[in-house]
KELUM-137897 format. One line per field, with one value per atom (N, C-alpha, C, O): x, y, z; residue number from 1. Coordinates in nm, 3 decimals, decimal comma. Each point is the difference from the previous one (the first is absolute). Example, Ala and Ser with C-alpha at 12.3 -4.5 7.8 and 13.67 -1.06 7.14 Angstrom:
# KELUM-137897
c1: (1,319:-0,089:0,090:0,104:-0,139:0,082:-0,077:0,051);
c2: (-0,569:0,119:0,120:-0,002:0,107:0,119:0,109:0,111);
c3: (0,780:0,000:0,000:0,066:-0,138:0,006:0,073:0,017);
margu: (1:1:1:1:2:2:2:2);
END
This chain:
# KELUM-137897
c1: (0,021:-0,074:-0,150:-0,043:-0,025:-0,143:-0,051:0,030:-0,128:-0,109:-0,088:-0,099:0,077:-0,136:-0,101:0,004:-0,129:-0,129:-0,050:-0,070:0,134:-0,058:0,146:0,046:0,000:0,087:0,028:-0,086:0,205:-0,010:0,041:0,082:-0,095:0,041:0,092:-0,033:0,123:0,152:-0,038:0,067:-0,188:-0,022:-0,032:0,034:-0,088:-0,021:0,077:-0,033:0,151:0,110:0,079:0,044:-0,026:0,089:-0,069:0,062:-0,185:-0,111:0,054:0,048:-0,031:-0,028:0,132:0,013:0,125:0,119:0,016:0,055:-0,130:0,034:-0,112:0,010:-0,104:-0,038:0,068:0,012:0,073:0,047:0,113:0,022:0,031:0,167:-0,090:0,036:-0,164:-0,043:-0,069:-0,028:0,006:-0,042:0,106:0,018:0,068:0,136:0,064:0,069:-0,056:0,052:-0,036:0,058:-0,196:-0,077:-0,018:-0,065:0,146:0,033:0,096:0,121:-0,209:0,084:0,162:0,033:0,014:0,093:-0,070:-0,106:0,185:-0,050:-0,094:-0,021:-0,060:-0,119:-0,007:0,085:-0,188:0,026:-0,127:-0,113:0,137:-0,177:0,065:0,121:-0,213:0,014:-0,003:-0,029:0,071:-0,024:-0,121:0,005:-0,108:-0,149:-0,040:-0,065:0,097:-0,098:0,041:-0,078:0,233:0,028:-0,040:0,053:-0,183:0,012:-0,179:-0,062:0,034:-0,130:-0,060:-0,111:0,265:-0,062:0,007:-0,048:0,153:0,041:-0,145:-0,029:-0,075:-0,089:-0,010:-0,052:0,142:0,008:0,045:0,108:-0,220:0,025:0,066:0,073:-0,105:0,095:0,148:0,064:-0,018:0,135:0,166:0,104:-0,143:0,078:0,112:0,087:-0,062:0,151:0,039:0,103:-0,188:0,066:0,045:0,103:-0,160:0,081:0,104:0,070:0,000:0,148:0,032:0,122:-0,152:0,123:0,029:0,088:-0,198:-0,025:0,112:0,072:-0,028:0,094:0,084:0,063:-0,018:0,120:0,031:0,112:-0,163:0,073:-0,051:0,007:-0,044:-0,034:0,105:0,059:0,005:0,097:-0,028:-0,106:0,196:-0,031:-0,081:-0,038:0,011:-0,107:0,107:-0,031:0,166:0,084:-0,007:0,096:-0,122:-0,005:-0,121:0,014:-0,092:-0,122:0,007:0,115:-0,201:-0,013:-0,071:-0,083:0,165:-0,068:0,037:-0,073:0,141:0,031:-0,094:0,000:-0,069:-0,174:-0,105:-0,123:0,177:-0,140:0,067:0,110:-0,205:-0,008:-0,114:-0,095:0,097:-0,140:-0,115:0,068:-0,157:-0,125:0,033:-0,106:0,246:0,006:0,071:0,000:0,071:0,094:0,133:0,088:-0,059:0,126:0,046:-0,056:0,211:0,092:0,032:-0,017:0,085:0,035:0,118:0,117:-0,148:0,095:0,133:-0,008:0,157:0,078:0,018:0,075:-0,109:0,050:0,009:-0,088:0,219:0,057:-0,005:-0,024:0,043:-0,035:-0,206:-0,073:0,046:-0,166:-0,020:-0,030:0,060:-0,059:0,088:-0,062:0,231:0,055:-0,055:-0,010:-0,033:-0,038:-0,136:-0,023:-0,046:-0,163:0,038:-0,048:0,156:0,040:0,043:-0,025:0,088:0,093:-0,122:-0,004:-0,084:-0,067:-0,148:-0,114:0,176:-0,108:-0,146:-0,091:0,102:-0,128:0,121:0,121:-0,301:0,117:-0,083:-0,111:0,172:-0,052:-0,064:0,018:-0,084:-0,052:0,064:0,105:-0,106:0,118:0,045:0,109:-0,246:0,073:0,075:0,041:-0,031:0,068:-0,079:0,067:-0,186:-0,094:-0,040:-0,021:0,021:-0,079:-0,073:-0,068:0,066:-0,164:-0,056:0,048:-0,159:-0,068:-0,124:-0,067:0,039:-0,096:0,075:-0,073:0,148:0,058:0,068:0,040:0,009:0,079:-0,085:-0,015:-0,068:-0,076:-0,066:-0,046:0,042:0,017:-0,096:0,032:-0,186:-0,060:-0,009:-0,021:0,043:-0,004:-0,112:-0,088:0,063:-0,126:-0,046:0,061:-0,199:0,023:-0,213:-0,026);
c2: (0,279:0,044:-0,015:0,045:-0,095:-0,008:0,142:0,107:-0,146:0,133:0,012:-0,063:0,109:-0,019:0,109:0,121:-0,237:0,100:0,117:0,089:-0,109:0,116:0,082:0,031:-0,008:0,114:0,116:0,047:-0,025:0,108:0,114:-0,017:0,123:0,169:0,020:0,027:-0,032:0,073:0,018:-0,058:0,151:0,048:-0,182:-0,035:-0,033:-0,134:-0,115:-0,106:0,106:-0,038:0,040:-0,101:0,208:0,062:-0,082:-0,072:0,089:-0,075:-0,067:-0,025:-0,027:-0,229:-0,015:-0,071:0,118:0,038:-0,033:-0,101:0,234:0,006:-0,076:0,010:-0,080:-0,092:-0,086:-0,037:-0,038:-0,111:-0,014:-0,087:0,208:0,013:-0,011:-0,060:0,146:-0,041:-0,111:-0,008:-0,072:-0,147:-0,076:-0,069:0,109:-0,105:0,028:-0,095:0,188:0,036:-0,019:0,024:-0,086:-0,013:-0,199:-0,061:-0,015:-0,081:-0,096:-0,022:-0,017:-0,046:-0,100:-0,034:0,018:-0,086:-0,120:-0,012:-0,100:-0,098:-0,056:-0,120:0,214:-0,036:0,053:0,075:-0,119:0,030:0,069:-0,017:0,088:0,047:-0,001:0,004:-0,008:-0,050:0,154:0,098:-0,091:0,078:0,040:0,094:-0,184:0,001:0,073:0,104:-0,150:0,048:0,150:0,074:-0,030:0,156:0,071:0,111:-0,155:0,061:-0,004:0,107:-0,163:-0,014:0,100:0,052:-0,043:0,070:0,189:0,100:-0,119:0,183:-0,001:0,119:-0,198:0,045:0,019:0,083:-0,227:-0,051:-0,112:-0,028:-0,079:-0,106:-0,097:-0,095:0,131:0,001:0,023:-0,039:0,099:0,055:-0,103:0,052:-0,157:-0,010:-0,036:-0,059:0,084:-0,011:0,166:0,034:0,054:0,182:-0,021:0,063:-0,161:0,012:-0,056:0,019:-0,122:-0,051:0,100:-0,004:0,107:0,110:0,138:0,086:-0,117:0,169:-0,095:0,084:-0,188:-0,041:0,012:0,103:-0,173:-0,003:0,158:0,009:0,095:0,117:0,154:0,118:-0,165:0,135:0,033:-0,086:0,216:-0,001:-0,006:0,044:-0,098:-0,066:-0,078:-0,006:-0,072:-0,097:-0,141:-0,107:0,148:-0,150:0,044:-0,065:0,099:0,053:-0,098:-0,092:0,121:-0,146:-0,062:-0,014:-0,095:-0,159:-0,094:-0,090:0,168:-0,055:-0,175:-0,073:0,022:-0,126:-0,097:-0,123:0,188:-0,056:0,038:-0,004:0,032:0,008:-0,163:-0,038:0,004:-0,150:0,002:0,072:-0,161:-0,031:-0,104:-0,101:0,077:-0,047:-0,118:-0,060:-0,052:-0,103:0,000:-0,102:0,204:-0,013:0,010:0,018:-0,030:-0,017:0,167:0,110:-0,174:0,157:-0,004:-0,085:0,252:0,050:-0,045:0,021:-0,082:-0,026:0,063:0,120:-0,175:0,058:0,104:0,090:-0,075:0,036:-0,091:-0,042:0,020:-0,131:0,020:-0,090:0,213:0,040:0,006:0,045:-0,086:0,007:-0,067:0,042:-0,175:-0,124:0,016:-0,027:0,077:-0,002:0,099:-0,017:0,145:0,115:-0,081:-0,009:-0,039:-0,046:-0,114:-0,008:-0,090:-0,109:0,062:-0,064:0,181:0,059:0,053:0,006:0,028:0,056:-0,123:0,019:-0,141:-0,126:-0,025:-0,076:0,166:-0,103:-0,124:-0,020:-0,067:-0,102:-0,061:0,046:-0,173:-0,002:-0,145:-0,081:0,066:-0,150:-0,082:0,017:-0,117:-0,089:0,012:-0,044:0,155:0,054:0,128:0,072:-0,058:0,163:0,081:0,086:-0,024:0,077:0,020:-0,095:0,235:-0,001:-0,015:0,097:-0,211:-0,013:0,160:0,100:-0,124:0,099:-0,021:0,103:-0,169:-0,060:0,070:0,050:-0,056:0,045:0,094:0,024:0,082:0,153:0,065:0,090:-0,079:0,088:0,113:-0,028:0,116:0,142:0,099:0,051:-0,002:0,119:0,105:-0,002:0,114:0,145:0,012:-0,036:0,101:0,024:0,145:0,099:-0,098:0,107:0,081:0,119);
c3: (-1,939:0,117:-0,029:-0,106:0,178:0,007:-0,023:0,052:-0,158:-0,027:0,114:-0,036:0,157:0,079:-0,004:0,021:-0,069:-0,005:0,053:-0,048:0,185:0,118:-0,001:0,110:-0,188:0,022:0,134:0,075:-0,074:0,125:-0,036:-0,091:0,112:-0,011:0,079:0,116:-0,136:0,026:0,188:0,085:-0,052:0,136:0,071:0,113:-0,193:0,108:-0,032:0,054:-0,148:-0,008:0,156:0,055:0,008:0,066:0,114:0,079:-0,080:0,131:0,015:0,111:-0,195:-0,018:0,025:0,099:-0,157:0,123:0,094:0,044:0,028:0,110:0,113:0,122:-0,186:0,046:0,023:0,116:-0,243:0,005:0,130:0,084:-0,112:0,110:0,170:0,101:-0,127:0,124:0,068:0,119:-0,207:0,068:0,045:0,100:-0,229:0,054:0,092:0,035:0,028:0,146:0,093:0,107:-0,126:0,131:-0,009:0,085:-0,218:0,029:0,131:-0,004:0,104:0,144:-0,059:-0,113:0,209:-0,056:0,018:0,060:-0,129:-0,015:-0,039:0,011:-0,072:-0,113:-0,162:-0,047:-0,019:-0,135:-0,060:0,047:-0,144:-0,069:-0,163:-0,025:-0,061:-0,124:-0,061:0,069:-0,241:-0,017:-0,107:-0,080:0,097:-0,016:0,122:-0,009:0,114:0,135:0,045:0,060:-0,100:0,010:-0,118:-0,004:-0,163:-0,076:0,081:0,003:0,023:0,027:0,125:0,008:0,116:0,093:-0,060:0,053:-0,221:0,018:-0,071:-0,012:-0,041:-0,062:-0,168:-0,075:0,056:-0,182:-0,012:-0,051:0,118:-0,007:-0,137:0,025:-0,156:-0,099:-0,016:-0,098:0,193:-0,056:0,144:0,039:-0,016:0,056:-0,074:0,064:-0,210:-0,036:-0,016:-0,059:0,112:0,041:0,106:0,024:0,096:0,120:-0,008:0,100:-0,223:0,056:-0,093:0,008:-0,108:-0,042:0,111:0,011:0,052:0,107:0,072:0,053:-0,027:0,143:-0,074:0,023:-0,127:-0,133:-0,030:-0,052:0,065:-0,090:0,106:-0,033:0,135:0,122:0,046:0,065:-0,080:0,101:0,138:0,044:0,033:0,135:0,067:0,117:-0,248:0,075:0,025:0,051:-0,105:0,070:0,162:0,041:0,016:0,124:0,058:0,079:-0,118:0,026:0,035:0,042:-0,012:0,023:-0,178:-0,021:-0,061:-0,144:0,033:-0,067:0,129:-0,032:0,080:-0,009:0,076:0,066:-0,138:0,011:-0,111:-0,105:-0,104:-0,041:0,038:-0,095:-0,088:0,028:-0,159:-0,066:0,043:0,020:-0,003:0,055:-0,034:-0,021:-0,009:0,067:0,103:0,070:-0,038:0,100:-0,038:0,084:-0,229:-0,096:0,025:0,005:0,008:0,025:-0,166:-0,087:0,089:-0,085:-0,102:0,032:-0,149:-0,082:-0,006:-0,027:0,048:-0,023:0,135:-0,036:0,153:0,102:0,115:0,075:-0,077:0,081:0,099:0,081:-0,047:0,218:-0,002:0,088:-0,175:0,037:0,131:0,112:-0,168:0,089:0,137:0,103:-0,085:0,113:0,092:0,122:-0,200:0,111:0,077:0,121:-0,222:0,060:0,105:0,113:-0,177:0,145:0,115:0,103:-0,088:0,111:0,062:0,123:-0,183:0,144:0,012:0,041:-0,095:0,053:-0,071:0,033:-0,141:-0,112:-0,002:0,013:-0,053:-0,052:-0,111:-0,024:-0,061:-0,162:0,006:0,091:-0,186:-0,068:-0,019:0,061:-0,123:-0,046:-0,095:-0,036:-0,070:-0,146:0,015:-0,092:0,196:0,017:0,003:-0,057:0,084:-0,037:0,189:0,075:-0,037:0,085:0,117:0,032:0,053:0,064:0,015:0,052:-0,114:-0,009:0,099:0,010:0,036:0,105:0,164:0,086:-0,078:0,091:0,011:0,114:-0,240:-0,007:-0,035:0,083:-0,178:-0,085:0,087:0,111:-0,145:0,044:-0,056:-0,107:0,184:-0,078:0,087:0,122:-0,210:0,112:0,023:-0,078:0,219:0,073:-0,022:0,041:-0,126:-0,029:0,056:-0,014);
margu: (1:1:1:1:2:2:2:2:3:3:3:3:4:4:4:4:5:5:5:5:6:6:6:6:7:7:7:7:8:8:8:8:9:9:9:9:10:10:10:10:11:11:11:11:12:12:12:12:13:13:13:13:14:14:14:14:15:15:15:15:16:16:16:16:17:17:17:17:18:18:18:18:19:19:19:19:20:20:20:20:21:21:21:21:22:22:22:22:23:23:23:23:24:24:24:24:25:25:25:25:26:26:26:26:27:27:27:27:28:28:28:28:29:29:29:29:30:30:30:30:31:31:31:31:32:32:32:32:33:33:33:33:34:34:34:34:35:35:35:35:36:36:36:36:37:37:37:37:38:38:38:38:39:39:39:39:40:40:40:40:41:41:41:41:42:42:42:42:43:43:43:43:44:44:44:44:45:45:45:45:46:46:46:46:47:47:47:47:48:48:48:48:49:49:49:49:50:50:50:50:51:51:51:51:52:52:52:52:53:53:53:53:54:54:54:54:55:55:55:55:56:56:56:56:57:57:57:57:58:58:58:58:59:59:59:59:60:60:60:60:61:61:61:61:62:62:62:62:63:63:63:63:64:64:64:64:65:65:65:65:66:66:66:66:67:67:67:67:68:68:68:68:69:69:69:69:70:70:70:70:71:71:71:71:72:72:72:72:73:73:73:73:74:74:74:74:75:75:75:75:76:76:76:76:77:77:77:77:78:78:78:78:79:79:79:79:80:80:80:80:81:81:81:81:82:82:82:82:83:83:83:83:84:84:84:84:85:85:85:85:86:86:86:86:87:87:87:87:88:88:88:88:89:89:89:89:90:90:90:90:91:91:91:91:92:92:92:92:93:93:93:93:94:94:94:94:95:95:95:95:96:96:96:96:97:97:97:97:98:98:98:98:99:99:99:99:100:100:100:100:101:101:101:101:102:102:102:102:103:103:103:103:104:104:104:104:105:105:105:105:106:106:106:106:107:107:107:107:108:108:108:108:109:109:109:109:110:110:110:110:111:111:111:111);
END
């Protein structure tokens, strides 16, 4: 696990949470936001590998729209094979390398 410089205190751990669960809900269908751009809007732009464990180990955050969060090429999640089908079913659609268009899904909360 990454050592990070800016550390958080237990109280803005819980923040950054429930930040995270709350951006992603307000993900529309059919678009995507990275999980750089949901570590950036809870206010730790460093930490977007806390936002894929806060989706990975929250209870009830499978309830979400986690499968609209991707990495800043557009590349779905290793090893989850319904990634790419949930994101086709509701009409992203991908590159020719599989990745994305991010030109046309990409997704920032209005804040």
């Amino acid at each position: 696990m990454k050592d990070y410089p800016d550390k958080m205190t237990p109280e803005e751990v819980r923040r950054f949470q429930d930040d995270v669960l709350n951006i992603v809900s307000q993900i529309p269908r059919g678009k995507v936001t990275t999980y750089g751009t949901i570590a950036a809007w809870a206010g730790w732009p460093s930490h977007s590998r806390m936002v894929g464990r806060t989706l990975r180990y929250t209870p009830g955050a499978e309830q979400l729209p986690c499968h609209r969060v991707v990495n800043k090429e557009g590349r779905t999640a290793p090893g989850w094979m319904q990634h790419r089908s949930l994101l086709a079913s509701e009409g992203v659609t991908f590159k020719s390398n599989g990745h994305v268009d991010m030109q046309r899904h990409f997704w920032e909360p209005e804040y």
